[in-house]
N, C-alpha and C positions, 0 to 999 in steps of 0.2 A: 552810240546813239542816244542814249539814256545821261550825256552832259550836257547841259545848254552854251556852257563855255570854262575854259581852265585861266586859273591866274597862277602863273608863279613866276615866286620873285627871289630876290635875293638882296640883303643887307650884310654890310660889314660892320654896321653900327647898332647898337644892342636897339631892343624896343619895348618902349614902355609900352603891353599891350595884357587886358583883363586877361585874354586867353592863357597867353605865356606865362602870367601870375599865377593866375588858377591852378593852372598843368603842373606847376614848378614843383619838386615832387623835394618831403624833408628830407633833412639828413640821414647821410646814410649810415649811420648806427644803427644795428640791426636793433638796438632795442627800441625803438620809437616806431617798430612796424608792428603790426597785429600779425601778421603772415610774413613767414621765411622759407624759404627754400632753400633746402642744401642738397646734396647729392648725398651728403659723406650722414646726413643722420642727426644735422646740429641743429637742424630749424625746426620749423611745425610740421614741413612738409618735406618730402623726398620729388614730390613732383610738381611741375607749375602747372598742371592742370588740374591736379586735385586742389590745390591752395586758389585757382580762380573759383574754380566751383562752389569751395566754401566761403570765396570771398564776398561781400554783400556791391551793388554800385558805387564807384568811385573809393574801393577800396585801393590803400597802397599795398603794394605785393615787395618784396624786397627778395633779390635770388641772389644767393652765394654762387661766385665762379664757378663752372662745372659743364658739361657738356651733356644738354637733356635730351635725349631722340622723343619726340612728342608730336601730336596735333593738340592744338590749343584752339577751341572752336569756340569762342564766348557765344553767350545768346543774346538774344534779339537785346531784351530790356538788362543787359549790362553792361557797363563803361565801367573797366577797371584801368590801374597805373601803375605796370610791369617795369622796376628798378632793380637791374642790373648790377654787381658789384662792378665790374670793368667789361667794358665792349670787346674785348680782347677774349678774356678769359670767360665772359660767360653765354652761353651759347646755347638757343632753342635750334634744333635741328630735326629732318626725318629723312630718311630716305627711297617715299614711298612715289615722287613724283607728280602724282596725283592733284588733279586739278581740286578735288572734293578733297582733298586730305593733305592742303598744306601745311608747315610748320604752326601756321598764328593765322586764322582769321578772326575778325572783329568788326565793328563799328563804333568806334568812338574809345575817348579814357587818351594813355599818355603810351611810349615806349622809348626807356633811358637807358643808355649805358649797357646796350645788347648787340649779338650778332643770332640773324635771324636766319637759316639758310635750309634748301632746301637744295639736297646733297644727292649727288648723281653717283651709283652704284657702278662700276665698270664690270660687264660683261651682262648688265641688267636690261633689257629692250624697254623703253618710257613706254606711259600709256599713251594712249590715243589725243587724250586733253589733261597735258602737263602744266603742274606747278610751279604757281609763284612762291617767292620768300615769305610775304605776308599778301592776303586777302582779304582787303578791304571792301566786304560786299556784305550788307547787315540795314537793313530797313532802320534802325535805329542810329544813322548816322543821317538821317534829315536836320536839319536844324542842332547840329550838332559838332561839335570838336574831333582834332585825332594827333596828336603830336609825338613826332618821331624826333628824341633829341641827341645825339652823340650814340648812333647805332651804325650798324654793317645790316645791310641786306642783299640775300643775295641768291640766285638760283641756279642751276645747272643745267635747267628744262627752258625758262622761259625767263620774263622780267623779274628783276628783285619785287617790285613792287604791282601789282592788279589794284585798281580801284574802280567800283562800279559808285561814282560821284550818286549824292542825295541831295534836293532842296536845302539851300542855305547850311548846308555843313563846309566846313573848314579847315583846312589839311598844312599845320605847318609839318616841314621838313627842316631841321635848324644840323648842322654839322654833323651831317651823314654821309656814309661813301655807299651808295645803290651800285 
C-alpha cells in the first residue's frame, strides 16, 4: 500500500550509471578497510554487528568467510557497505524467524559478495509474523540507494527479500539468486 509503483528490470549489458559507481565497493584486500570481521579473531571485529555499530555512514565493512548467526538492525541515519569475502563462504544467518529479528535489516548503503539467510530450526514452531532474509524497511531509504550485488538471499519462513519502498529511493538487485 505504501509503493506508488515498482520497476524492475534487467540487463545483460554493463551500465554506466552514478549509482553503480558510487556503490562499487574497493578492493578486497582487507588492508584498504577500516573494519574487518573474522570469526577466527584476525580482524577488528568477531562480529558484523558490532563492526556496523562502530562503523560511521557509508563506512566499507569487509567480512572474512565464516558463518555469523546475527541480527544486524542498522539505524535510521546509517548507510553502510557490507563486503563479503565470497557469497558462498561467508554467511549472515539467525535462526530466530522472527519478523522483528531478521538476519539484516536496513535502509540504504551496498551488500556484496554474501549469503543472507534466515534459517528454519526443525522441530521449532515459527512465530506468528515470520522472517525475511533481509528487511528493507528504514525511514532513511527515501531519496536514497540499496544495492545488492553478487548475494544469496534466502528464507525458510517467508521471502528472501521484504521491502517497505520510500520516496524516490532505488533498489538495484545486479547478479543475485533470491
Amino acid at each position: 500500500n505504501n509503493c506508488r509503483y515498482l520497476r524492475i528490470s534487467a540487463s545483460i549489458e554493463s551500465r554506466n550509471n552514478d549509482i553503480l559507481s558510487d556503490l562499487s565497493s574497493p578492493t578486497k584486500h582487507t588492508n584498504k578497510y577500516k573494519f574487518v570481521v573474522a570469526k577466527d579473531g584476525t580482524g577488528n571485529y568477531t562480529s558484523v554487528a558490532d563492526a556496523v555499530e562502530a562503523a560511521d555512514s557509508d563506512d566499507f565493512i569487509f567480512i572474512k568467510s565464516g558463518e555469523y548467526d546475527e541480527v544486524i538492525d542498522l539505524p535510521e541515519n546509517k548507510r553502510v557497505h557490507l563486503v563479503g569475502e565470497n557469497r558462498c563462504n561467508t554467511i549472515i544467518y539467525n535462526t530466530y524467524g522472527d519478523y522483528f529479528r531478521a538476519p539484516l535489516t536496513m535502509g540504504g548503503g551496498s551488500l556484496e559478495e554474501l549469503t543472507i539467510y534466515s534459517k528454519k530450526v526443525e522441530g521449532v514452531t515459527p512465530p506468528e509474523h515470520v522472517s525475511y532474509g533481509i528487511h528493507v524497511e528504514k525511514h532513511s531509504l527515501y531519496n536514497n540507494s540499496l544495492l545488492l550485488k553478487n548475494c544469496i538471499v534466502k528464507s525458510d519462513y517467508s521471502a528472501a527479500l521484504g521491502m517497505g519502498m520510500r520516496g524516490g529511493c532505488e533498489i538495484i538487485i545486479e547478479n543475485c539468486d533470491l
